[in-house]
GUBAKOL-62036 format. One line per 4 residues: number of its first residue (from 0); their letters; for each residue x, y, z of C-alpha. Coordinates in steps of 0.02 Angstrom, whole numbers, always signed. Layout:
NUM> A> X Y Z  ...
END
This chain:
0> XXXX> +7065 +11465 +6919  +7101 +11622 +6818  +7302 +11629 +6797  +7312 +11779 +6693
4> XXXX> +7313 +11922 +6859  +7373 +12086 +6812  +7287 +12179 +6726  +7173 +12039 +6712
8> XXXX> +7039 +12151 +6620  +7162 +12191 +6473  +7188 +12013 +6432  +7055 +11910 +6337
12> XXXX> +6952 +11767 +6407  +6997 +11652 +6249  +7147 +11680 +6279  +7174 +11637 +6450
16> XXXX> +7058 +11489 +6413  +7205 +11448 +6298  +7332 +11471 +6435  +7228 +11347 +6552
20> XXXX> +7182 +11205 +6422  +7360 +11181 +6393  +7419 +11169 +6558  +7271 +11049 +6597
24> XXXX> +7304 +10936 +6451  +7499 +10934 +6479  +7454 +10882 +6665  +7316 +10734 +6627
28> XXXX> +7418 +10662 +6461  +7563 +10664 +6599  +7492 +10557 +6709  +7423 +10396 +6671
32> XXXX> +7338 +10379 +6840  +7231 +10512 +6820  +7143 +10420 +6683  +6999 +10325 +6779
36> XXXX> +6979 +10488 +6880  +6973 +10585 +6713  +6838 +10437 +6626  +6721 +10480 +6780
40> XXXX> +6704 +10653 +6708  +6667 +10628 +6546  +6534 +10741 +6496  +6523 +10854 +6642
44> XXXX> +6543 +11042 +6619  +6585 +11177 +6752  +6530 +11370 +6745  +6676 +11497 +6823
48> XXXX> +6637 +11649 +6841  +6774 +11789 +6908  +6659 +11917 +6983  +6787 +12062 +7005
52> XXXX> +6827 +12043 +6804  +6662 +11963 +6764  +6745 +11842 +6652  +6674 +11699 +6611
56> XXXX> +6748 +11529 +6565  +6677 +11337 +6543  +6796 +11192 +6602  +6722 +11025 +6519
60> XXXX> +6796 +10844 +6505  +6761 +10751 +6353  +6863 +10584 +6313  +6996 +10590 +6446
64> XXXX> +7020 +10771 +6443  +7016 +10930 +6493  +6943 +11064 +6384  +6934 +11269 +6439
68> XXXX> +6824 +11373 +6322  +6746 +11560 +6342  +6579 +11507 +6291  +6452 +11338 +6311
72> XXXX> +6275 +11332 +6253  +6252 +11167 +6338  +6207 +11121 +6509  +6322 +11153 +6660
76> XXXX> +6337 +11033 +6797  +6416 +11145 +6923  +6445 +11320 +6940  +6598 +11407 +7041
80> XXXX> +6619 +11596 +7058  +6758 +11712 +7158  +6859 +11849 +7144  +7024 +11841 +7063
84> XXXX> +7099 +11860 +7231  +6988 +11688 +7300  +7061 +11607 +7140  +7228 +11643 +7174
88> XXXX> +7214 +11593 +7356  +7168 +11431 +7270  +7293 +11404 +7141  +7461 +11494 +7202
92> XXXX> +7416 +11514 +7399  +7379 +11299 +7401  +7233 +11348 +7502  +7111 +11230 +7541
96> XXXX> +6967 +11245 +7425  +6827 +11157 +7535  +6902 +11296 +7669  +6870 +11448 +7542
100> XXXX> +6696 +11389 +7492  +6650 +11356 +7700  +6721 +11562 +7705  +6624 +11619 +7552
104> XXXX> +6786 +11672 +7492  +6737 +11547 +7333  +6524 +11489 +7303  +6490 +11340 +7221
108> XXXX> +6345 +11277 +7153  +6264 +11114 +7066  +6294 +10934 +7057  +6358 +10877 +7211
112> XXXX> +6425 +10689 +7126  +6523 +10816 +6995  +6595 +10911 +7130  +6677 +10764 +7225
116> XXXX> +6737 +10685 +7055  +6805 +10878 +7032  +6864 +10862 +7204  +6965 +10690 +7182
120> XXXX> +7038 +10727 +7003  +7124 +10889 +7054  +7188 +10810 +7229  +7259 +10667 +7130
124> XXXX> +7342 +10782 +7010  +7417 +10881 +7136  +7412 +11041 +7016  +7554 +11167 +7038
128> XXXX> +7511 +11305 +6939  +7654 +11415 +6936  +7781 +11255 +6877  +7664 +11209 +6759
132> XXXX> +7658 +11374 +6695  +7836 +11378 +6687  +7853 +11242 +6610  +7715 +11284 +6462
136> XXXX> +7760 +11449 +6442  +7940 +11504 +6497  +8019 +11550 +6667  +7985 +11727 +6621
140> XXXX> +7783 +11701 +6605  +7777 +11579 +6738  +7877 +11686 +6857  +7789 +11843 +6848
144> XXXX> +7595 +11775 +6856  +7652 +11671 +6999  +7720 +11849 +7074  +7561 +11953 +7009
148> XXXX> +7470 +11803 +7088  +7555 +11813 +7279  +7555 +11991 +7288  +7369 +11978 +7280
152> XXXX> +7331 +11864 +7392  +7469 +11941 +7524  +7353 +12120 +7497  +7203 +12034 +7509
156> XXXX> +7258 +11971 +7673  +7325 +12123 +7729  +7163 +12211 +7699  +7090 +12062 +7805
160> XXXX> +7201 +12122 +7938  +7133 +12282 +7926  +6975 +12277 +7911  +6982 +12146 +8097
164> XXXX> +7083 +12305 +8172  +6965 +12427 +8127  +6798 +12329 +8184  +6891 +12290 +8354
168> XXXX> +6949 +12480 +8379  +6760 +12535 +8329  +6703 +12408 +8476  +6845 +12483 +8589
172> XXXX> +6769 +12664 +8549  +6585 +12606 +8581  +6642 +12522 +8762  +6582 +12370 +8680
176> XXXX> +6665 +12223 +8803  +6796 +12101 +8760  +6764 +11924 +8788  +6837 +11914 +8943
180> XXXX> +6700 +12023 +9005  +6572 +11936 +8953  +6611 +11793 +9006  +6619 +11883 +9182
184> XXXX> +6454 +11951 +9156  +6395 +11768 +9127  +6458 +11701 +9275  +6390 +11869 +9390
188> XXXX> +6231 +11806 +9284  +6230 +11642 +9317  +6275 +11667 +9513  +6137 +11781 +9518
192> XXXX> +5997 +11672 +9442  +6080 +11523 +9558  +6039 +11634 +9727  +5876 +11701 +9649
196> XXXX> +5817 +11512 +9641  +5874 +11485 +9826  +5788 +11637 +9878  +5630 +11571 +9794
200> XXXX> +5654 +11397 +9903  +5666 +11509 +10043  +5502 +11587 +10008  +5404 +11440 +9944
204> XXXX> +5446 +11351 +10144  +5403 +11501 +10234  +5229 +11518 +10152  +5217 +11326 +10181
208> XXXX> +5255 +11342 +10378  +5122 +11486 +10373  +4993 +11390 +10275  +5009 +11251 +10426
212> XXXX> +5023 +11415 +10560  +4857 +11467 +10505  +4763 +11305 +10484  +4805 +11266 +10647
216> XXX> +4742 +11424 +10721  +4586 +11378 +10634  +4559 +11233 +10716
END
C-alpha cells in the first residue's frame, strides 16, 4: 500500500505514513457508509512490511478511523508483506488482492475475522489511489506516483514474460516435451496397459483349459 515508488528508499517511512493517513481519512470522513464497516475495526492493527525497501508501516483504526504510523509497540492483528511492485499491482494495477495473495505475489498473515472486515471496508470504499492522491496532493504529485507506480508494475510483468520465455526455451533445449506430447505418451500408455490386461485374460484361460487338460489325463 506504499504510494511513495521512486526512489522509494530516499523517502521516509513517516512520511509516507503521512501521505497515506490523509488519503485514508479524507476517504472514510467522505463517506458516511463506511461508518459501520469502519466501527467493526475499531481496535485492530495491521503490520506492512515492503520487503524490497524493508519499510515498515502500522495501519490501525481507532474511533471511526484510519490511522498510518511507522512504529506500534502494541499487538498486531494481521500482518501483510510484498514488494513495492505487489503493492502497486494492488493499488494502481486494481488487481485483485485475494488473487495476489493465492500467487504469493502479496503473504498475509493473522486474524482471519480482521482480514474479511479489512476485506469488506476497502471493497466498500472502492479506493482509487491515484485520484485520491490527486486530489490531496496536486495533479502534479498525483500524476507522477500514479506513473512511477504503472511503469513498475508494466516491468514487473515484462520480466514475468521473460522469465516464462526463458524456462520454455531451456525445456526446448533439453528435448523436454510439450504438452501435447505427453498427453500422447499417456494415451500410447494407457493403450498399452489396456492390451497388457487383455493379454493377461488371455493367459489366465489358457492355464485354466490346461489345468482341466491335465486333470483329466489324470484320471
Amino acid at each position: 500500500m506504499s504510494v511513495m515508488f521512486l526512489p522509494l528508499k530516499l523517502i521516509p517511512v513517516p512520511v509516507q505514513c503521512v501521505v497515506m493517513s490523509t488519503v485514508l481519512d479524507l476517504v472514510f470522513r467522505r463517506d458516511e457508509k463506511l461508518k459501520l464497516l469502519l466501527d467493526a475495526m475499531d481496535g485492530r492493527v495491521f503490520r506492512i512490511h515492503i520487503t524490497d525497501t524493508n519499510a515498515v508501516m502500522f495501519l490501525g483504526f481507532s474511533r471511526a478511523r484510519g490511522w498510518v504510523h511507522s512504529m506500534h509497540t502494541g499487538s498486531v492483528d494481521v500482518r501483510l508483506s510484498g514488494t513495492t511492485a505487489g503493492f502497486a499491482r494492488m493499488c494502481f494495477g486494481h488487481e485483485d488482492p485475494d488473487e495476489l495473495v493465492f500467487e504469493q505475489v502479496l503473504k498475509l498473515s493473522g486474524d482471519s475475522d480482521a482480514m474479511l472486515r479489512f476485506k469488506r471496508l476497502f471493497a466498500a470504499a472502492d479506493l482509487d489511489w491515484e485520484r485520491e492522491l490527486r486530489a490531496s496532493f496536486g495533479d502534479f504529485f498525483g500524476v507522477r506516483v500514479a506513473r512511477a507506480a504503472h511503469a513498475l508494475v508494466q516491468a514487473e510483468q515484462r520480466l514475468a514474460i521473460a522469465s516464462r520465455e526463458t524456462v520454455m526455451n531451456r525445456f526446448h533445449d533439453m528435448e523436454i516435451p510439450d504438452s501435447d506430447h505427453v498427453q500422447q505418451w499417456q494415451a500410447g500408455v494407457e493403450h498399452l496397459s489396456f492390451q497388457v490386461e487383455k493379454m493377461k485374460g488371455r493367459v489366465t484361460r489358457i492355464e485354466q483349459r490346461l489345468g482341466r487338460h491335465q486333470n483329466d489325463r489324470e484320471e
